[in-house]
C-alpha positions in Angstrom: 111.6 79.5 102.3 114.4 78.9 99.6 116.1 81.7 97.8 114.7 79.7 94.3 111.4 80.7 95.5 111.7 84.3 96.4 112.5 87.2 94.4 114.6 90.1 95.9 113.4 93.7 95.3 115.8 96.6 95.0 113.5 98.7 96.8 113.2 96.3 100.1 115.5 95.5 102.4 113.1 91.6 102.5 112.7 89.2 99.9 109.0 88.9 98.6 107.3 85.3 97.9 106.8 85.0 94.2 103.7 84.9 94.9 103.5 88.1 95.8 104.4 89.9 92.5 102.0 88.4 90.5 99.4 89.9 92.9 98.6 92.8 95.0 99.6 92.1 98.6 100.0 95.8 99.9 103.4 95.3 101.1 101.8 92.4 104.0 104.2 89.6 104.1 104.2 86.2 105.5 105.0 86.6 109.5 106.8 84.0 111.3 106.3 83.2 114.9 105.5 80.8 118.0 102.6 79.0 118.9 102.4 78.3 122.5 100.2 75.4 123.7 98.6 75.5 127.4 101.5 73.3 128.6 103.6 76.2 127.0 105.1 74.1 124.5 106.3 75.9 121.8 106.1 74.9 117.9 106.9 77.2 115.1 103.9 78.8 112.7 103.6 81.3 110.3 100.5 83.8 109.3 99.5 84.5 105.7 98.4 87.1 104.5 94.4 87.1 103.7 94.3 87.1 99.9 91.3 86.7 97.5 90.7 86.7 93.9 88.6 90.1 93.2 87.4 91.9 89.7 88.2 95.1 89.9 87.0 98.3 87.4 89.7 100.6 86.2 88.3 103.8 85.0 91.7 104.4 82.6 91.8 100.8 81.1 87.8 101.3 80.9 87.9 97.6 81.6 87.6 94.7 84.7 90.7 93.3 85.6 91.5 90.5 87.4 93.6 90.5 90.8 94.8 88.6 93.8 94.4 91.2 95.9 94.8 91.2 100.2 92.1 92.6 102.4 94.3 94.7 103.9 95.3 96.2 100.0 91.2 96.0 99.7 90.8 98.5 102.1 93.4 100.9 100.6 92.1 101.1 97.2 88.5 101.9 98.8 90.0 104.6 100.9 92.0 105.7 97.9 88.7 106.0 95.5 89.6 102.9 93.0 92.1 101.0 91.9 93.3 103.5 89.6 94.0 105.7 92.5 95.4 103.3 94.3 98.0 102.8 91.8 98.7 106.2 90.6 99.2 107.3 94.4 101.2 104.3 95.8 105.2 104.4 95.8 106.8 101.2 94.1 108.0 100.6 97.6 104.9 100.1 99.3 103.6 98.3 96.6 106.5 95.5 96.2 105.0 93.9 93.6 106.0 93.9 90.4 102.5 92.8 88.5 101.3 95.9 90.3 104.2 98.1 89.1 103.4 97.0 85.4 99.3 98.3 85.9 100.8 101.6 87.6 102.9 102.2 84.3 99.7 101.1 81.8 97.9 103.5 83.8 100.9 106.3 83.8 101.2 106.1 80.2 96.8 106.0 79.6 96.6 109.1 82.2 99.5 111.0 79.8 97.1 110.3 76.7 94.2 111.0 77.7 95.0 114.3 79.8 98.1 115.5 78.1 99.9 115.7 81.2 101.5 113.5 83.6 99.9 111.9 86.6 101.4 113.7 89.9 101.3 111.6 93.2 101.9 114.3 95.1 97.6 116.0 94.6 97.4 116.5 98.4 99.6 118.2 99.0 99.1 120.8 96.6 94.9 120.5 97.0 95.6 121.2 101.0 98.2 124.0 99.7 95.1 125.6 97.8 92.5 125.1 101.1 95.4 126.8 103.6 95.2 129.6 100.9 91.7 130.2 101.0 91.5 129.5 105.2 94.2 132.4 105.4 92.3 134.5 103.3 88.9 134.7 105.4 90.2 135.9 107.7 90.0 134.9 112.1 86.4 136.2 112.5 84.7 133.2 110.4 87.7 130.6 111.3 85.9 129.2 113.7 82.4 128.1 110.8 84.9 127.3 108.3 84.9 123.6 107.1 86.6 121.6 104.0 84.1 120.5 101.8 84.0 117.1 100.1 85.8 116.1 97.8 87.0 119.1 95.5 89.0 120.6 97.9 86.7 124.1 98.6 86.1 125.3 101.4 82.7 126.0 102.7 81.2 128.4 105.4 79.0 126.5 108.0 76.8 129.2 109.0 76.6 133.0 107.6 77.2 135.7 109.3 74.4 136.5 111.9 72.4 139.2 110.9 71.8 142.1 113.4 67.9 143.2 114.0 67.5 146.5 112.6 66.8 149.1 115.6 63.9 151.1 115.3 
């Protein structure tokens, strides 16, 4: 791979395929390595990465848009909830691709529009702050029925307390 075709990112200590920035590759590169025949001759190979062409809904642009996307990145923005999400919540560094840095900032500056305030990365963090709270706060006789529910970050009680039969 020439240095014409490769573009270096200040956040990553590899060069990325141009390629790569015009699409989201989820920070999988192309890996370089040794195929080995059955007389254990050896001849050099590389892997791509698995990459298709997907339309994907954006809640903030209220629009399709258009991606080369990995399966591997695929996967991410399900787990994550959306490509919005995915976005908003990925570092620069783990996305390394600067098409994908240019959506995250659209959908920075739509998110400070519409809510009035800036998006924060950091949600978890403060929703499991908030569900440590409320855990503490029961109290170690119901610890033990205590589960997170889904989604909104609440706890719920499993089971109720028991009730006693009233003696006669």
């Amino acid at each position: 791979m020439s240095q014409k075709n490769t573009v270096a990112l200040q956040w990553s200590g590899r060069a990325h395929p141009n390629r790569s920035q015009r699409a989201l590759y989820g920070g999988r590169q192309i890996n370089f390595g040794n195929h080995i025949s059955f007389s254990h001759h050896t001849t050099r190979r590389t892997w791509k990465p698995n990459v298709v062409t997907k339309h994907l809904w954006s809640d903030l642009l209220n629009r399709q848009v258009e991606l080369r996307v990995t399966t591997f990145a695929l996967r991410w923005i399900d787990q994550e909830g959306g490509l919005d999400n995915y976005l908003l919540n990925t570092s620069d560094k783990k996305l390394a691709s600067l098409y994908g840095m240019k959506l995250k900032k659209q959908l920075q500056d739509i998110y400070l529009l519409k809510f009035g305030v800036p998006h924060r990365p950091d949600y978890r963090q403060v929703q499991y702050a908030s569900i440590r709270k409320q855990y503490e706060a029961i109290g170690s006789k119901q610890r033990d029925e205590v589960r997170v529910g889904g989604g909104g970050g609440q706890l719920a009680v499993a089971s109720q307390a028991k009730e006693t039969p009233q003696s006669v």
